[in-house]
N, C-alpha and C positions, 0 to 999 in steps of 0.2 A: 881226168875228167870224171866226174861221179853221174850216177843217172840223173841225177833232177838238173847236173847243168846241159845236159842234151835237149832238156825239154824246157829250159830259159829262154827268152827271146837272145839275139846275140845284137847289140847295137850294128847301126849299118854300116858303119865304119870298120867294124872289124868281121863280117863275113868273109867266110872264106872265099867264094865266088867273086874273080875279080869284076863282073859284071853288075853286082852290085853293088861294091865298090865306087867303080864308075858311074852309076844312078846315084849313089849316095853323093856324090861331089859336085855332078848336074845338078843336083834340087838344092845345094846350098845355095844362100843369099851372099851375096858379094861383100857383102858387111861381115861374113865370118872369113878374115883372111887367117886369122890365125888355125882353122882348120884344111882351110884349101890347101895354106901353105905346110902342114905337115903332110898332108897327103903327096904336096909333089915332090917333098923331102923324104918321105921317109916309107912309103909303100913298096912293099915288095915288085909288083905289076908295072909294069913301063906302060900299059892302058890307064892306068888310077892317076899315075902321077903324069901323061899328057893332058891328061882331062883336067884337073888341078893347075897345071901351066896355064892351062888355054881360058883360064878364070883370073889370073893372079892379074893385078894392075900396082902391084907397088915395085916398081922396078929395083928399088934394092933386094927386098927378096926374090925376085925374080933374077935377080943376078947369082946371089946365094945358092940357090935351084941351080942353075944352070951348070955354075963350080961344083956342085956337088955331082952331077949327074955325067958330070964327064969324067971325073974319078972314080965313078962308080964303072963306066963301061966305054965311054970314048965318044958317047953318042950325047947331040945335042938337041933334045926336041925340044927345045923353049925360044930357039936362039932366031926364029924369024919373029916369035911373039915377043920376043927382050929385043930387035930392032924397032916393028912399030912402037913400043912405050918407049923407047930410052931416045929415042930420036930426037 
């Protein structure tokens, strides 16, 4: 990293702070699933990618989310929110 990109804004999506993370995916509009849904695919934080879950309403990718998330670590937090949509 050089000095002037310390001093670039960094988009909010990729801060380091996963708390900002987590505001960055609260303020998105639900009409962007294509960002939600990398968030709760592919964020390092298990906060960024619940918060991501807890927005997604297309239950295929929410299904995709969930497969992936339990090969990641054996844990399922989408899978009460993939019962109310897929019901």
């Amino acid at each position: 990293m050089t000095l002037l990109d310390r001093f670039r804004a960094q988009s909010r999506d990729k801060q380091s702070d996963p708390a900002a993370r987590v505001a960055f995916v609260d303020s998105l509009p639900l009409s962007e699933k294509d960002a939600i849904g990398a968030a709760a695919r592919e964020d390092d934080d298990p906060r960024v990618r619940r918060a991501a879950v807890a927005k997604l309403m297309d239950p295929a990718l929410l299904a995709e989310v969930i497969r992936d998330e339990q090969g990641r670590n054996g844990a399922r937090p989408g899978r009460h929110h993939a019962a109310r949509h897929c019901a």
